[in-house]
MDTraj code that builds the backbone (N, CA, C; nanometers):
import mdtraj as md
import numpy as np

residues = "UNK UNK UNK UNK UNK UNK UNK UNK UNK UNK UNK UNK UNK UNK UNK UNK UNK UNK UNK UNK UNK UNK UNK UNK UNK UNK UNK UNK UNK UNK UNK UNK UNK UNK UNK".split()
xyz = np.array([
    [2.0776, 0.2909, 1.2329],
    [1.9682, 0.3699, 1.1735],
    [1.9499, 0.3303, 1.0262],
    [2.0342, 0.3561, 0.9194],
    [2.0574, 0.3002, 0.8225],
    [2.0467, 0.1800, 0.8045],
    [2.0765, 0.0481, 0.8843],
    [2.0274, -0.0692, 0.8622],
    [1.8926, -0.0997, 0.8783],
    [1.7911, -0.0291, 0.9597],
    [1.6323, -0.0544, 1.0381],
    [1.6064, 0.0173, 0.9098],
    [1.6554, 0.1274, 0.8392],
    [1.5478, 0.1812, 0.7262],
    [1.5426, 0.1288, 0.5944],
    [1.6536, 0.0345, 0.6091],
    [1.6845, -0.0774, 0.4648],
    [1.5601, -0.1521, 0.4866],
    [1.6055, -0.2360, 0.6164],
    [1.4998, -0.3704, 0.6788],
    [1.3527, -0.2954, 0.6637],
    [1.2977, -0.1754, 0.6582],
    [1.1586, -0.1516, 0.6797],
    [1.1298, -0.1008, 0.5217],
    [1.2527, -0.0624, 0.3902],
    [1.1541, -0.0590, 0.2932],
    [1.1489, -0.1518, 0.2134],
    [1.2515, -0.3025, 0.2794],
    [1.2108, -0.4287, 0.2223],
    [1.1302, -0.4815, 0.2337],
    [1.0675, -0.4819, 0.4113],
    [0.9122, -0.5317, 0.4038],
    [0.8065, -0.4770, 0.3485],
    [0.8160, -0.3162, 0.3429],
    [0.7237, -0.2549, 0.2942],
    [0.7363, -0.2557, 0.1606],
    [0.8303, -0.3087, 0.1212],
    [0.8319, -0.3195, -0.0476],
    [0.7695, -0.4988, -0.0938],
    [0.8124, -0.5895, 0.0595],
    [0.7713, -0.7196, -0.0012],
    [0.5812, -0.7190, 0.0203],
    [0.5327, -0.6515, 0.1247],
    [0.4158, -0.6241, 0.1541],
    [0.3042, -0.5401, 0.0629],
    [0.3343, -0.5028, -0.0483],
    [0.2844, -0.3748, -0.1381],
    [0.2920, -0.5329, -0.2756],
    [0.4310, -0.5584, -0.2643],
    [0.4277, -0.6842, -0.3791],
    [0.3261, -0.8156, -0.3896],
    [0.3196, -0.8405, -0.2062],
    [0.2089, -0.9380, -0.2157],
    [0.0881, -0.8783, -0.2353],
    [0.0521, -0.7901, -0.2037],
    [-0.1058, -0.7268, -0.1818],
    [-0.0979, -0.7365, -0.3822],
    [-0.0237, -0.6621, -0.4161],
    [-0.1062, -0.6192, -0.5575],
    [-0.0891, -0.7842, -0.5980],
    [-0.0120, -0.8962, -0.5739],
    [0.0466, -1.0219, -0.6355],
    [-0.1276, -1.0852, -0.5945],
    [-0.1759, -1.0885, -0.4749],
    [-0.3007, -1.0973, -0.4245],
    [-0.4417, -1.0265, -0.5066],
    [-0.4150, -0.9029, -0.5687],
    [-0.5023, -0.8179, -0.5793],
    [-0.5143, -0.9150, -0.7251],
    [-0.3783, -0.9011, -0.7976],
    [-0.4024, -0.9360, -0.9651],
    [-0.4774, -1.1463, -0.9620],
    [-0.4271, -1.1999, -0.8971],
    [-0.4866, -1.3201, -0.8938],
    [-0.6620, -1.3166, -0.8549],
    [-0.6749, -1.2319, -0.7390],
    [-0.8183, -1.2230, -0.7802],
    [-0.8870, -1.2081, -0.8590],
    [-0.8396, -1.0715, -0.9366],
    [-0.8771, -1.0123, -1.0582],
    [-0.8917, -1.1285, -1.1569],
    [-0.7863, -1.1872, -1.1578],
    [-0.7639, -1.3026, -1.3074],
    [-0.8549, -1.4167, -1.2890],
    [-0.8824, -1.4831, -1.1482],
    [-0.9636, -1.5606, -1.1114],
    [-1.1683, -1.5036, -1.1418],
    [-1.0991, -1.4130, -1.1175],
    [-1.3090, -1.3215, -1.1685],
    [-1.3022, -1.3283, -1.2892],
    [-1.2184, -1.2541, -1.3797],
    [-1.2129, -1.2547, -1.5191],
    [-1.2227, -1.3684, -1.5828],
    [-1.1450, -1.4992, -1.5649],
    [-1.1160, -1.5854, -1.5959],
    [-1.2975, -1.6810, -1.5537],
    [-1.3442, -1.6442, -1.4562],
    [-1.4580, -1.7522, -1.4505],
    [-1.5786, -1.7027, -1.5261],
    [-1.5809, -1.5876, -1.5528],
    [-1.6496, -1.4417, -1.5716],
    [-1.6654, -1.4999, -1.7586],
    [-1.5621, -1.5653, -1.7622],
    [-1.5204, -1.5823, -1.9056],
    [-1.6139, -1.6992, -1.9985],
])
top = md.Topology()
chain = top.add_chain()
for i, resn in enumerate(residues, 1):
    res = top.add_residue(resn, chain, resSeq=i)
    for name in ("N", "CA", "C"):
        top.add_atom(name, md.element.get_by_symbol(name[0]), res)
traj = md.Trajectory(xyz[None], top)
């Protein structure tokens, strides 16, 4: 039990990291051409 709830808030922690890692490169790519 304890091992499946480690394993699920690592993905959900690596999954939250890419999205915003995704979100801010967009952002910088608009800003940046925007510029």
């Amino acid at each position: 039990m304890e091992n499946t709830a480690f394993l699920d808030q690592i993905t959900g922690g690596l999954a939250v990291a890419i999205f915003v890692g995704g979100m801010l490169m967009m952002f910088t790519t608009i800003f940046t051409s925007k510029k």
